[in-house]
N, CA, C and O atoms as CSV, one atom per row, in Angstrom:
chain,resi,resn,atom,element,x,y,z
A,1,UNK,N,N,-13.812,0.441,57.720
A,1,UNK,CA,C,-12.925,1.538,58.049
A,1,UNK,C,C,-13.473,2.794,57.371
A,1,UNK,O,O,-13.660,2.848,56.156
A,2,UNK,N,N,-13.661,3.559,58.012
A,2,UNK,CA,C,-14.657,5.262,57.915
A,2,UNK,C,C,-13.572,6.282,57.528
A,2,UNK,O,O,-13.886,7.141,56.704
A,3,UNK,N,N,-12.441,6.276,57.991
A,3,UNK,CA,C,-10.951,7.298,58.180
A,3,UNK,C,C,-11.529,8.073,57.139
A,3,UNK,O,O,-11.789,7.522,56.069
A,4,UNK,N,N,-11.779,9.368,57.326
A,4,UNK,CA,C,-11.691,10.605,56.165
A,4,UNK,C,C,-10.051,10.665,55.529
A,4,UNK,O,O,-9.813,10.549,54.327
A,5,UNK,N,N,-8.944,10.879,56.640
A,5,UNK,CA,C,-7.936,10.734,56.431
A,5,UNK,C,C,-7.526,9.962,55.429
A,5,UNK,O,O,-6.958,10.261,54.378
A,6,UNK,N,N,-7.909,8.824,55.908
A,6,UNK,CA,C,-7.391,7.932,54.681
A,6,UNK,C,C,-7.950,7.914,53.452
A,6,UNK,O,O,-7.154,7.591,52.571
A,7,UNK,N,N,-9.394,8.226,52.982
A,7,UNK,CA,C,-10.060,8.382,51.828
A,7,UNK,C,C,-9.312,9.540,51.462
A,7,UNK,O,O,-9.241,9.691,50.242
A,8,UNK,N,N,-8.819,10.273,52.047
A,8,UNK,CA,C,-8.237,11.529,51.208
A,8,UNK,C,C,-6.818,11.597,50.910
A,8,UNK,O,O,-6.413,12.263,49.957
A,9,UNK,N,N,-6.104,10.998,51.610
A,9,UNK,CA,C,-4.598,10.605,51.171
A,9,UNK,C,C,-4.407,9.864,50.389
A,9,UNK,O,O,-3.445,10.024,49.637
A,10,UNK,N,N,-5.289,8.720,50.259
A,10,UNK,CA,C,-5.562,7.494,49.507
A,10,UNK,C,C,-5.184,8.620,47.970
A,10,UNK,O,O,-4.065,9.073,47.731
A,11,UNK,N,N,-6.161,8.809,47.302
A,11,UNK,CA,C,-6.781,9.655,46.532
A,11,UNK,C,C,-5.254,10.036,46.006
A,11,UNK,O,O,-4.825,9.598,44.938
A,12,UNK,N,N,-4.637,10.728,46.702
A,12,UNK,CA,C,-3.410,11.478,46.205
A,12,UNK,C,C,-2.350,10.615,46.014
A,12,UNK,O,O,-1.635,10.829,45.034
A,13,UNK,N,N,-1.982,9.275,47.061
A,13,UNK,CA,C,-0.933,8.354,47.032
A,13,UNK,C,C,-1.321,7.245,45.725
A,13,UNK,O,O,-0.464,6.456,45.328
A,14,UNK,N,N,-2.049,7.268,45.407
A,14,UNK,CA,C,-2.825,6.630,44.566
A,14,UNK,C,C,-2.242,7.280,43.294
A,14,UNK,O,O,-1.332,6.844,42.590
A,15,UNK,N,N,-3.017,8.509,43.134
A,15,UNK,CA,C,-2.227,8.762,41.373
A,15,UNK,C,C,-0.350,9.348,41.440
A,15,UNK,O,O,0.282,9.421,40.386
A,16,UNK,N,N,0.158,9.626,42.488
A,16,UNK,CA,C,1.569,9.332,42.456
A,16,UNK,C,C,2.007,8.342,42.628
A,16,UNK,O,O,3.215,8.383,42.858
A,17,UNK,N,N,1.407,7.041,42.626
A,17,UNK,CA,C,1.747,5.473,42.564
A,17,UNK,C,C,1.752,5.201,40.825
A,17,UNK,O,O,2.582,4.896,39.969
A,18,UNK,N,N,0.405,5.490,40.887
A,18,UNK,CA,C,0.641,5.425,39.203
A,18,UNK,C,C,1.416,5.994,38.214
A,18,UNK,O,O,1.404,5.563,37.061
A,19,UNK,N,N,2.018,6.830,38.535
A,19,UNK,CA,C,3.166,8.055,37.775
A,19,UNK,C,C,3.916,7.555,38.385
A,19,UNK,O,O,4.846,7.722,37.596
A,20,UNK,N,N,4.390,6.989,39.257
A,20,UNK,CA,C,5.646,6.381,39.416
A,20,UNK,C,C,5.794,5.055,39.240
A,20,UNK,O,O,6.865,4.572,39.607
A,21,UNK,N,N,5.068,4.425,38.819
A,21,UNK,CA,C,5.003,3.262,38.084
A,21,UNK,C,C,5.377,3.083,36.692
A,21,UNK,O,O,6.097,2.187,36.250
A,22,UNK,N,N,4.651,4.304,35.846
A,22,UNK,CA,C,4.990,4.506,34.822
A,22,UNK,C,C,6.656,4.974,34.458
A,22,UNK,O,O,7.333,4.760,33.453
A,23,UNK,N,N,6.979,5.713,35.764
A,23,UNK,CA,C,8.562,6.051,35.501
A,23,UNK,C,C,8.852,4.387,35.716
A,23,UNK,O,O,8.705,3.870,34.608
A,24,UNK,N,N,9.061,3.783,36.307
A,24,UNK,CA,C,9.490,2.594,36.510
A,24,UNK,C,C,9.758,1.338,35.319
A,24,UNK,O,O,10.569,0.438,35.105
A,25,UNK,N,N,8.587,1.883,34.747
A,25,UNK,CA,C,7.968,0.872,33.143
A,25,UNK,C,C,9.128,1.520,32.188
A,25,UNK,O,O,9.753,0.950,31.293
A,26,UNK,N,N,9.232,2.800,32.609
A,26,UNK,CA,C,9.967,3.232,31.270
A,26,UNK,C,C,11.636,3.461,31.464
A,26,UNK,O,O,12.345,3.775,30.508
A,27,UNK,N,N,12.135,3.273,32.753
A,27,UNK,CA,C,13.326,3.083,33.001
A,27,UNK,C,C,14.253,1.951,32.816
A,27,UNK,O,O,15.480,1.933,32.717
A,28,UNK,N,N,12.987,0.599,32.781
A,28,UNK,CA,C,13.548,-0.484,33.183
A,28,UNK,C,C,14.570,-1.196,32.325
A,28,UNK,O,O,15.123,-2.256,32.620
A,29,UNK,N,N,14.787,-0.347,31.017
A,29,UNK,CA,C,15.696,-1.132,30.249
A,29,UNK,C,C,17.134,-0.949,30.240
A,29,UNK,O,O,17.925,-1.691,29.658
A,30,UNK,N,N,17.515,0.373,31.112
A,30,UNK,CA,C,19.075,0.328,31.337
A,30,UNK,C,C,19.192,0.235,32.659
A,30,UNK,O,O,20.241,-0.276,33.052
A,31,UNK,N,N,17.983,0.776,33.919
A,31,UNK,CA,C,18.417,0.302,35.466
A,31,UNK,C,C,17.266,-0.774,35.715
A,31,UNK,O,O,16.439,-1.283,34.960
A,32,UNK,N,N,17.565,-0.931,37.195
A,32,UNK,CA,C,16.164,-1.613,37.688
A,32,UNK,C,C,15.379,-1.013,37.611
A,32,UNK,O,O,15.417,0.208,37.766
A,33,UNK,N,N,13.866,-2.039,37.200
A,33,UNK,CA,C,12.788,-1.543,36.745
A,33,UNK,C,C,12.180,-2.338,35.428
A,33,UNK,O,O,12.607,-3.299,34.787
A,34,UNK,N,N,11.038,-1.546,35.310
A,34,UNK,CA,C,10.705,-2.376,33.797
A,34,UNK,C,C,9.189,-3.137,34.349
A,34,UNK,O,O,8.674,-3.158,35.467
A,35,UNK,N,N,8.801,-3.668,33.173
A,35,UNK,CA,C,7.388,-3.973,33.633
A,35,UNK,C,C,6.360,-4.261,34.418
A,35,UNK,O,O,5.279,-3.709,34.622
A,36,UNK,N,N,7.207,-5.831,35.085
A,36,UNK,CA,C,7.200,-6.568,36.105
A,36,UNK,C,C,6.855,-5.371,37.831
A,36,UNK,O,O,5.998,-5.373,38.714
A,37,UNK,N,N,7.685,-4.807,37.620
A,37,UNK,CA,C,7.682,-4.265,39.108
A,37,UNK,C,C,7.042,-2.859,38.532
A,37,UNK,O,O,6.567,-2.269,39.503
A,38,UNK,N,N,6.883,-2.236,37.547
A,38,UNK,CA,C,6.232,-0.958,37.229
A,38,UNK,C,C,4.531,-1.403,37.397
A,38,UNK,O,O,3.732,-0.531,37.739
A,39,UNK,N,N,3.995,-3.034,37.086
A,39,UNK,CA,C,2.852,-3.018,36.905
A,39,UNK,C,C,2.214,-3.378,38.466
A,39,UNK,O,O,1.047,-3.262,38.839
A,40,UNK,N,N,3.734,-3.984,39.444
A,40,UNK,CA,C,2.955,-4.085,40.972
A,40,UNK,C,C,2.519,-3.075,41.822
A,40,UNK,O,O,1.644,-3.081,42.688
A,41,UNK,N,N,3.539,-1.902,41.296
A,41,UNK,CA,C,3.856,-0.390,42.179
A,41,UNK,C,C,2.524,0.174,41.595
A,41,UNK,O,O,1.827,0.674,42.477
A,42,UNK,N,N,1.774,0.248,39.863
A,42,UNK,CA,C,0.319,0.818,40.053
A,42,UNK,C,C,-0.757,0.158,40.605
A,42,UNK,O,O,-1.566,0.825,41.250
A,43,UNK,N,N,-0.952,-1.272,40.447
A,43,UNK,CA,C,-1.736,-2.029,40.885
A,43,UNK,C,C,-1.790,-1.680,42.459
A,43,UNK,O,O,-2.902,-1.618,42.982
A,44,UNK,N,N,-0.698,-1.461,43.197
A,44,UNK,CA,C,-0.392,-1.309,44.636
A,44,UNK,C,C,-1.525,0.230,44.817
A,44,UNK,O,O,-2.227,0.465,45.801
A,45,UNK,N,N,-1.432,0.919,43.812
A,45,UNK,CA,C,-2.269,2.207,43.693
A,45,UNK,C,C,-3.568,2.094,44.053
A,45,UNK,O,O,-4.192,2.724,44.906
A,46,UNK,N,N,-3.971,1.098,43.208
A,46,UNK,CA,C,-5.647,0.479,43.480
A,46,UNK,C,C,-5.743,-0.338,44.427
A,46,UNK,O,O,-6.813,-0.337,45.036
A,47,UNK,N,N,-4.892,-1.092,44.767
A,47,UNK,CA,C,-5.331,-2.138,46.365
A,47,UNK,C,C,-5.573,-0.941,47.588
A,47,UNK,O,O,-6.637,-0.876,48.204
A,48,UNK,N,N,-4.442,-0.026,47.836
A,48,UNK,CA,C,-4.983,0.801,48.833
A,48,UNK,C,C,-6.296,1.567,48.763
A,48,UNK,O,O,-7.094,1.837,49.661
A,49,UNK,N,N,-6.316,1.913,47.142
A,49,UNK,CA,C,-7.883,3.052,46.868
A,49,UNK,C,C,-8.817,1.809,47.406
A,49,UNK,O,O,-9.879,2.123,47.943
A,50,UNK,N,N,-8.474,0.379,47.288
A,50,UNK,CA,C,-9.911,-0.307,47.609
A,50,UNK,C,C,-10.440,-0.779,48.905
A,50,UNK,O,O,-11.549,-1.066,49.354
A,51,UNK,N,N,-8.735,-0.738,49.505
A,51,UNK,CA,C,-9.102,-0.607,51.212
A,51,UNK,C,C,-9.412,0.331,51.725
A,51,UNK,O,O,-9.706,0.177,52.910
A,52,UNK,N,N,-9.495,1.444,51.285
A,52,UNK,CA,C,-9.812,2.913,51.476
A,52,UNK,C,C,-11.223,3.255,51.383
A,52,UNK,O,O,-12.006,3.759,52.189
A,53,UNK,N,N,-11.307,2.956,50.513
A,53,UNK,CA,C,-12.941,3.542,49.568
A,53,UNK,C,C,-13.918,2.016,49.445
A,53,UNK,O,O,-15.144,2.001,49.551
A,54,UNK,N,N,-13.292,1.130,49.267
A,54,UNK,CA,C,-14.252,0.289,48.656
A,54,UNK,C,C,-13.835,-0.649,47.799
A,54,UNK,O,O,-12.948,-0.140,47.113
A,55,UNK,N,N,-14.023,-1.766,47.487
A,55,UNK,CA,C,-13.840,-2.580,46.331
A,55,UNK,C,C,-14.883,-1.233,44.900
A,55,UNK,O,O,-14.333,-0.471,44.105
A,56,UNK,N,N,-15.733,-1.352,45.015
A,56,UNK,CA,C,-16.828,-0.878,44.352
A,56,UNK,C,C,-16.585,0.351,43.771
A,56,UNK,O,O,-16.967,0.533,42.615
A,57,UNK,N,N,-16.037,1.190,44.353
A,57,UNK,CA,C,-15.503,2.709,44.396
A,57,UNK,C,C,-13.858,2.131,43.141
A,57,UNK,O,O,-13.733,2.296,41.928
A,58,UNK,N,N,-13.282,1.734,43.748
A,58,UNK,CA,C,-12.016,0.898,43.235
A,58,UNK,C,C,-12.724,0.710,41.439
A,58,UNK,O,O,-12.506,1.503,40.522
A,59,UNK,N,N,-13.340,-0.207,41.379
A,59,UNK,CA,C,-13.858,-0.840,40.147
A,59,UNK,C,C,-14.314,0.409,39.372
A,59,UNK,O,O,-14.038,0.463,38.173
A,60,UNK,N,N,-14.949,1.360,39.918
A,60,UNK,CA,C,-15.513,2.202,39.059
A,60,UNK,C,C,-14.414,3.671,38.848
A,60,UNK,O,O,-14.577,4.481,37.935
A,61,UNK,N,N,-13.398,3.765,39.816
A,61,UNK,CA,C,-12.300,4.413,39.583
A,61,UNK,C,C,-11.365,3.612,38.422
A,61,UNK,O,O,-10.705,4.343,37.683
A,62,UNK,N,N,-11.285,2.366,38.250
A,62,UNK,CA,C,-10.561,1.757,37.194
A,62,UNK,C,C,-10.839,1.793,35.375
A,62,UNK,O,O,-10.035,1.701,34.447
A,63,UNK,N,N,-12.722,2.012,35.402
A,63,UNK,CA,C,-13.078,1.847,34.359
A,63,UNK,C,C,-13.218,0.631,33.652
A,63,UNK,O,O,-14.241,0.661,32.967
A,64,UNK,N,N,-12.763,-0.135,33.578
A,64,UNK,CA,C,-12.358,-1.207,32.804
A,64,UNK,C,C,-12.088,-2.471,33.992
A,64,UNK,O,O,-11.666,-2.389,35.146
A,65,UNK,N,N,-12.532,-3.677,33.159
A,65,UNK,CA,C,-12.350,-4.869,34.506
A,65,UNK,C,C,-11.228,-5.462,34.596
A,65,UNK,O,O,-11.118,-6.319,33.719
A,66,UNK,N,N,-10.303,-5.381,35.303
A,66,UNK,CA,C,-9.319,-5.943,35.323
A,66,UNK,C,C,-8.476,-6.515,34.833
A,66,UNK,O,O,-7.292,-6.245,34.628
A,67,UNK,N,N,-9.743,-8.248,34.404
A,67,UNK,CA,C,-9.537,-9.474,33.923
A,67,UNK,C,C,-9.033,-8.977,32.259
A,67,UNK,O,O,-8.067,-9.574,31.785
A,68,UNK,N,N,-9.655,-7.978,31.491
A,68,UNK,CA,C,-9.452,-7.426,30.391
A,68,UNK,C,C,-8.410,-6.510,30.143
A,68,UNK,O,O,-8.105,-6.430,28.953
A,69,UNK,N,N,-7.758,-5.776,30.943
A,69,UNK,CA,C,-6.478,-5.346,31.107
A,69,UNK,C,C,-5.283,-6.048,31.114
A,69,UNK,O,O,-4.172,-5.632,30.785
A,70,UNK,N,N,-5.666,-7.382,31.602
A,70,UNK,CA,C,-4.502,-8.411,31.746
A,70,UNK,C,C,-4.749,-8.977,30.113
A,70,UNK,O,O,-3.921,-8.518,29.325
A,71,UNK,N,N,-5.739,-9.873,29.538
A,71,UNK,CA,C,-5.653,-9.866,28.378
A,71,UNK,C,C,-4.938,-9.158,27.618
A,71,UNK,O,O,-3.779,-9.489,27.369
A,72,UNK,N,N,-5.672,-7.717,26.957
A,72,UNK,CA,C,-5.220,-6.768,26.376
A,72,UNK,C,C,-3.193,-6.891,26.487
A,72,UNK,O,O,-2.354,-6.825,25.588
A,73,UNK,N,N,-3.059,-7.061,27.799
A,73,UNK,CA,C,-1.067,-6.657,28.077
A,73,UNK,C,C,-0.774,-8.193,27.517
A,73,UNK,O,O,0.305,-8.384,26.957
A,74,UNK,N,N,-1.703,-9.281,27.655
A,74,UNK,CA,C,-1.037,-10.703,27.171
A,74,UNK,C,C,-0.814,-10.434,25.579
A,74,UNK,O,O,0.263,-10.467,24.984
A,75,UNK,N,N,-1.827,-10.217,25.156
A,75,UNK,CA,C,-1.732,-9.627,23.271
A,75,UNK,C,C,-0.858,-9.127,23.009
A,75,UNK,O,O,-0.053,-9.545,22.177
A,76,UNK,N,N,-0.740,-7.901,23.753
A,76,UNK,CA,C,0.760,-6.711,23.347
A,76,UNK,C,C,1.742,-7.256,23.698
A,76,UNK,O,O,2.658,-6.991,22.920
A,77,UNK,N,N,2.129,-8.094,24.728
A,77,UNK,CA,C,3.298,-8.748,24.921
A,77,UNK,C,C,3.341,-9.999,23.514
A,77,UNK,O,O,4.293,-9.720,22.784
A,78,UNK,N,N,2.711,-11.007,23.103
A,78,UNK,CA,C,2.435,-11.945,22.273
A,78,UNK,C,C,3.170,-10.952,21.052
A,78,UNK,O,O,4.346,-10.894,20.693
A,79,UNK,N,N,2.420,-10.490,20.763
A,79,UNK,CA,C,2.771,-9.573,19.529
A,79,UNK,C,C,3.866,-8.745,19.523
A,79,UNK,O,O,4.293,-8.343,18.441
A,80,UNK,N,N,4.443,-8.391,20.655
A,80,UNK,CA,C,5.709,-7.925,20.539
A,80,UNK,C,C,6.748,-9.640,20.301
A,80,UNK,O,O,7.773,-9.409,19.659
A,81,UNK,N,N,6.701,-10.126,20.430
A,81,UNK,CA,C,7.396,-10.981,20.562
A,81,UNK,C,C,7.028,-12.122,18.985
A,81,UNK,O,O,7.774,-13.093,18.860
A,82,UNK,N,N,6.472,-12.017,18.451
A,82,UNK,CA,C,5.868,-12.562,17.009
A,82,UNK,C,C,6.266,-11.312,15.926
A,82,UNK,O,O,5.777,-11.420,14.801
A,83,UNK,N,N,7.000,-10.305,16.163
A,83,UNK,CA,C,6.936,-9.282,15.526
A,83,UNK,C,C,8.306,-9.719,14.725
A,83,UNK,O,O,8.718,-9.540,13.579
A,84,UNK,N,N,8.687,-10.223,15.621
A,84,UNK,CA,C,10.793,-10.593,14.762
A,84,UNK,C,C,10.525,-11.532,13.941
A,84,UNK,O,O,11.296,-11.739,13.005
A,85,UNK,N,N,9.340,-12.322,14.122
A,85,UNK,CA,C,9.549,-13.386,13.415
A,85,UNK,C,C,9.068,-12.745,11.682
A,85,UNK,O,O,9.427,-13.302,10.644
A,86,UNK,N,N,8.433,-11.821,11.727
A,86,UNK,CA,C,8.232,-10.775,10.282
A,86,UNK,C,C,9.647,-10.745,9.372
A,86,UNK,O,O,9.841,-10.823,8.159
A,87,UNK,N,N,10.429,-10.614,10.381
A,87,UNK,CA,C,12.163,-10.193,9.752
A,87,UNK,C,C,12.534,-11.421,9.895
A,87,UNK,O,O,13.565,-11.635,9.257
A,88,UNK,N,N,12.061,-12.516,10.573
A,88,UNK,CA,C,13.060,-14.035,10.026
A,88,UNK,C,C,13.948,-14.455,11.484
A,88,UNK,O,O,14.477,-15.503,11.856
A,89,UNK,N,N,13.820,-13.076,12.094
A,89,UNK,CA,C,14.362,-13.431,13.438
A,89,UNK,C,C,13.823,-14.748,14.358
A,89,UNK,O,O,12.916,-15.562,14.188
A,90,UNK,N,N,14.804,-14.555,15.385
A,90,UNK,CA,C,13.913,-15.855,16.447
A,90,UNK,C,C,12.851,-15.072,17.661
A,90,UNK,O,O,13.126,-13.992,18.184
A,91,UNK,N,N,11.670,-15.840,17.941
A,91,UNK,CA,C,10.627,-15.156,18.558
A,91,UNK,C,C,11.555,-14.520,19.475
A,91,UNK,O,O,12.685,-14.854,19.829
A,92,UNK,N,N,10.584,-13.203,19.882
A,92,UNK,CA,C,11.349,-12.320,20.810
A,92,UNK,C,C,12.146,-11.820,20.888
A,92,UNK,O,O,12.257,-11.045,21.837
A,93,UNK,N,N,13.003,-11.933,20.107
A,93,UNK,CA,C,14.352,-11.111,19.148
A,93,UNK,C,C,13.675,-9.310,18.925
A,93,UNK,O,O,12.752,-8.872,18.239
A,94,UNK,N,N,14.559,-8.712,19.776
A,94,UNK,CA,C,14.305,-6.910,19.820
A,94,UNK,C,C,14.558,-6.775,18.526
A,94,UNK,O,O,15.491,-7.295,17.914
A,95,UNK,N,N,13.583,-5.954,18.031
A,95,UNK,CA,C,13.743,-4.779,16.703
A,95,UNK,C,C,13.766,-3.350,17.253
A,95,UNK,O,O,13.111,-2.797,18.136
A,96,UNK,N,N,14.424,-3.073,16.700
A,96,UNK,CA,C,13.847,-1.356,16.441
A,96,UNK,C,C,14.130,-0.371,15.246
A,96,UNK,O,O,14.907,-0.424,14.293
A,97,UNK,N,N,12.995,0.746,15.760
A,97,UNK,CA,C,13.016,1.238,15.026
A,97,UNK,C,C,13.337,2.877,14.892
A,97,UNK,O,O,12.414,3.439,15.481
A,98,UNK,N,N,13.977,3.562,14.526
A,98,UNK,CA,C,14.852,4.819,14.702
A,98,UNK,C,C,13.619,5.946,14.124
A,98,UNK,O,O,13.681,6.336,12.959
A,99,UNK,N,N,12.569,6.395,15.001
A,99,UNK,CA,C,11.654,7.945,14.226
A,99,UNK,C,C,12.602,8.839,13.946
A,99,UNK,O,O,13.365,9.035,14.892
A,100,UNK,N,N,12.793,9.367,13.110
A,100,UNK,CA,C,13.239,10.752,12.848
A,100,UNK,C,C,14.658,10.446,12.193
A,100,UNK,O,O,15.366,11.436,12.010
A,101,UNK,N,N,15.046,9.502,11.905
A,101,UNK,CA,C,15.947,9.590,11.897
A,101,UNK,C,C,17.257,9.995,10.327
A,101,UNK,O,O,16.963,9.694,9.171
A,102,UNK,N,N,18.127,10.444,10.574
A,102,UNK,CA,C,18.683,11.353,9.604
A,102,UNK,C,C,20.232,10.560,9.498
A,102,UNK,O,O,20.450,9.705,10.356
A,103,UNK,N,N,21.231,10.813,8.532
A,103,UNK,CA,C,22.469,10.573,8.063
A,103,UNK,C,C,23.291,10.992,9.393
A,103,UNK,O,O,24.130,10.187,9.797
A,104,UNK,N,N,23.177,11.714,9.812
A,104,UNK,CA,C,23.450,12.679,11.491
A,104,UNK,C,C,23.241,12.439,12.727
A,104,UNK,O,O,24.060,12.499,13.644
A,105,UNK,N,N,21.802,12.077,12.783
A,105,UNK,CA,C,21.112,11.831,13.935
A,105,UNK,C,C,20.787,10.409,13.713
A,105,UNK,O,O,20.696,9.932,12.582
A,106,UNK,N,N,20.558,9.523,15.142
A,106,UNK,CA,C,19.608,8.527,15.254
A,106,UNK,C,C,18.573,8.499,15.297
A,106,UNK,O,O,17.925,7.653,14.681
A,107,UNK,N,N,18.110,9.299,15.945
A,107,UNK,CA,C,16.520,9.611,16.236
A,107,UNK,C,C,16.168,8.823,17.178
A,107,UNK,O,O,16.910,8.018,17.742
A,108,UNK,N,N,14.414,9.109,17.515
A,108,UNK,CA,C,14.177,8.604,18.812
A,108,UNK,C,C,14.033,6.892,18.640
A,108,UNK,O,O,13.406,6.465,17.670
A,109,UNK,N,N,14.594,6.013,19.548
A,109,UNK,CA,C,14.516,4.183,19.541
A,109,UNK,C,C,13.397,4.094,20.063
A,109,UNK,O,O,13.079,4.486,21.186
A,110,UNK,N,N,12.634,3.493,19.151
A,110,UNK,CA,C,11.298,2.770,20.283
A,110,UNK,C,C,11.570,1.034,19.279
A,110,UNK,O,O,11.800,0.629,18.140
A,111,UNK,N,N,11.377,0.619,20.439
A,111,UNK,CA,C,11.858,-1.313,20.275
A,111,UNK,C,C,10.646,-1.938,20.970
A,111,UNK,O,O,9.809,-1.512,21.765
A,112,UNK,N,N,10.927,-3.415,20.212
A,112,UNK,CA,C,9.561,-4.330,20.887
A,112,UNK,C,C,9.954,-4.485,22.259
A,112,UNK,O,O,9.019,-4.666,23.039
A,113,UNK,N,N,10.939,-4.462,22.670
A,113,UNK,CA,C,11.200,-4.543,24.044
A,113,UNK,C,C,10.529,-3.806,24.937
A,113,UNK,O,O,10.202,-4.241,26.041
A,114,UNK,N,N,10.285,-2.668,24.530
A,114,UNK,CA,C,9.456,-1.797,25.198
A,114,UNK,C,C,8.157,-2.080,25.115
A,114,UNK,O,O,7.458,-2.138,26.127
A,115,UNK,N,N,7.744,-2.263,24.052
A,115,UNK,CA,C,6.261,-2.958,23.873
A,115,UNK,C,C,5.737,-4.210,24.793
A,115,UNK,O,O,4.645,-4.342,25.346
A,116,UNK,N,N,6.847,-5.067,24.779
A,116,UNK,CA,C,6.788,-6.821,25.914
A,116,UNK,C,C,6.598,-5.945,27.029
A,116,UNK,O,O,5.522,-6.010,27.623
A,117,UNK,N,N,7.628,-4.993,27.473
A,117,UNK,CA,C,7.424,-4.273,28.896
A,117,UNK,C,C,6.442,-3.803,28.929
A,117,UNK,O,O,5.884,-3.903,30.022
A,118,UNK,N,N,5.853,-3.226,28.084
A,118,UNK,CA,C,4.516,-2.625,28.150
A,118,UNK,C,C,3.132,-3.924,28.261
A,118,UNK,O,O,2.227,-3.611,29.035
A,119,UNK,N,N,3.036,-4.805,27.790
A,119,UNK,CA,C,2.662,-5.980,27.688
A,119,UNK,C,C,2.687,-6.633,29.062
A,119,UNK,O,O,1.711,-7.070,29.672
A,120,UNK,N,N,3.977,-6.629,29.454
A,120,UNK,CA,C,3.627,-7.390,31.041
A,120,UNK,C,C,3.320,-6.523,32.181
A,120,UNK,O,O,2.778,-6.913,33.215
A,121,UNK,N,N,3.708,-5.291,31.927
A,121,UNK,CA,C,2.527,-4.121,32.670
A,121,UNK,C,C,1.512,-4.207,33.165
A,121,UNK,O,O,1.309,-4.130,34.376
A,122,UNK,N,N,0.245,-4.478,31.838
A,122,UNK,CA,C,-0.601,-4.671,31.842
A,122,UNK,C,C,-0.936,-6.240,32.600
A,122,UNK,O,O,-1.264,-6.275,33.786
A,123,UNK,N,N,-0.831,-7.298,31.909
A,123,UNK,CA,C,-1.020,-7.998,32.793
A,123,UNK,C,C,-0.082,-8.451,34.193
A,123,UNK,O,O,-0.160,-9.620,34.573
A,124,UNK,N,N,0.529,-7.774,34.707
A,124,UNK,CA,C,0.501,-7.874,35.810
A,124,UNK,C,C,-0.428,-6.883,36.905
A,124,UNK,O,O,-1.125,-7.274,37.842
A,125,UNK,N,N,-0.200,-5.576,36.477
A,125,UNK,CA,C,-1.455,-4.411,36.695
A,125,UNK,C,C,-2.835,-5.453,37.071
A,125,UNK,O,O,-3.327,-5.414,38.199
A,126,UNK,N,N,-3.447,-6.482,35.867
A,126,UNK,CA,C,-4.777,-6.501,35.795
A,126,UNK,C,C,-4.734,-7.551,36.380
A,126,UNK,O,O,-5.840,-7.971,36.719
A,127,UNK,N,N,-3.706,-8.289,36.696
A,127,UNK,CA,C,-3.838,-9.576,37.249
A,127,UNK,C,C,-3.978,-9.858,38.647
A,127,UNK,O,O,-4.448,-10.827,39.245
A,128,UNK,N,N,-3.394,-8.647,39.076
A,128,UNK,CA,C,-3.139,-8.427,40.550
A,128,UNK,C,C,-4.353,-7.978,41.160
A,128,UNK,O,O,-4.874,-8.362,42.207
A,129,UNK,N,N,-4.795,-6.930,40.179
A,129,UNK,CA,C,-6.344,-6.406,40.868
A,129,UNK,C,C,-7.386,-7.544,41.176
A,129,UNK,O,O,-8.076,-7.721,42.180
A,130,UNK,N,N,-7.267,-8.419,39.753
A,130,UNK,CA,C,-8.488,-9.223,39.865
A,130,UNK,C,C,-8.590,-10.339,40.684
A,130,UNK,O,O,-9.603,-11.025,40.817
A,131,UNK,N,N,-7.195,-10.559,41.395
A,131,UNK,CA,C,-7.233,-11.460,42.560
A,131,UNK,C,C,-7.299,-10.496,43.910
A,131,UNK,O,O,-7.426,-11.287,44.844
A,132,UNK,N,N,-7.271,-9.245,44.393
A,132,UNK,CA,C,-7.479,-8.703,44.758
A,132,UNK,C,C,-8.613,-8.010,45.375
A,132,UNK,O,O,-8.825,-7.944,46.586
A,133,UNK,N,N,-9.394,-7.450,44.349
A,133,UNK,CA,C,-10.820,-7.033,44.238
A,133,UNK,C,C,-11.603,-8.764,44.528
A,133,UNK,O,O,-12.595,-8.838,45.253
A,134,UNK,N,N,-11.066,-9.912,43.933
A,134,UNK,CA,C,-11.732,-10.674,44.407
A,134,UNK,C,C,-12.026,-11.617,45.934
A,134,UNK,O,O,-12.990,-12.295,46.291
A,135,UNK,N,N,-11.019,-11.364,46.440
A,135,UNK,CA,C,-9.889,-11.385,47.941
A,135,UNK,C,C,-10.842,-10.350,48.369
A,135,UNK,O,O,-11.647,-10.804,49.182
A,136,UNK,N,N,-10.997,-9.239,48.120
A,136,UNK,CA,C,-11.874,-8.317,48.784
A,136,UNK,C,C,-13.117,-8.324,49.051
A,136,UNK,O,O,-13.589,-7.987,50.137
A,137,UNK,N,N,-13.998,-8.858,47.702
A,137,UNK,CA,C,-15.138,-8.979,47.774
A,137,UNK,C,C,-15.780,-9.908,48.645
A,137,UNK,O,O,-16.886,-9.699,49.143
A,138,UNK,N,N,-15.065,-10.979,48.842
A,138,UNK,CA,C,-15.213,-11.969,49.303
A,138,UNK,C,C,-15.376,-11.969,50.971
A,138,UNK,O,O,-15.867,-12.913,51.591
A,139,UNK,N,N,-14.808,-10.576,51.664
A,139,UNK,CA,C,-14.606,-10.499,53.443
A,139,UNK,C,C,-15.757,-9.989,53.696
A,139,UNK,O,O,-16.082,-9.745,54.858
């Protein structure tokens, strides 16, 4: 498939897939949303750039191989979830922790929860490509 059209829409639907993925990742803890479906909606970013452009084009727009992106999110998820057990908690038990925070104010919450979400992001993101790109390579 040659489509100029599509190499060039691609291009644009592509990084507003990814920014809206990321809204997705970071919503998911009071509506729908959250990792799981934040990491299919970017991955969905790169399956079209690779029917578009290329597997090849795809890979070298990604930087990084896939298979190692999914790792990397298995770690950060692992470790969010081994983190409670520091405090005595039971694995996976949310912490957080309050920046800024004052007698007055709470300050800003960032929790392991967000981190696991961030964690299965990634490997779902990298997991998807690499059956993908490999599904591709393969026609």
């Amino acid at each position: 498939m040659n489509s100029v059209i599509l190499r060039a829409g691609t291009r644009y639907l592509a990084g507003l897939l990814l920014i809206f993925s990321a809204y997705m990742l970071l919503r998911g803890h009071n509506e729908p949303g959250g990792g799981f479906i934040g990491g299919l909606i970017g991955s969905t970013g790169f399956v079209l750039f690779a029917i578009a452009c290329g597997t090849e084009d795809a890979r070298r727009a990604l930087r990084v191989q896939p298979q190692s992106i999914a790792m990397v999110g298995l770690a950060i998820a692992l470790l969010a979830g081994i983190f409670a057990a520091l405090f005595g908690d039971a694995l996976f038990t949310g912490q957080w922790l309050f920046i800024g925070a004052t007698d007055t104010e709470k300050g800003l919450p960032l929790s392991t929860v967000l981190v696991f979400d961030i964690g299965v992001y990634l490997v779902v993101f990298g997991s998807v490509l690499t059956l993908v790109f490999a599904m591709e390579e393969e026609i």
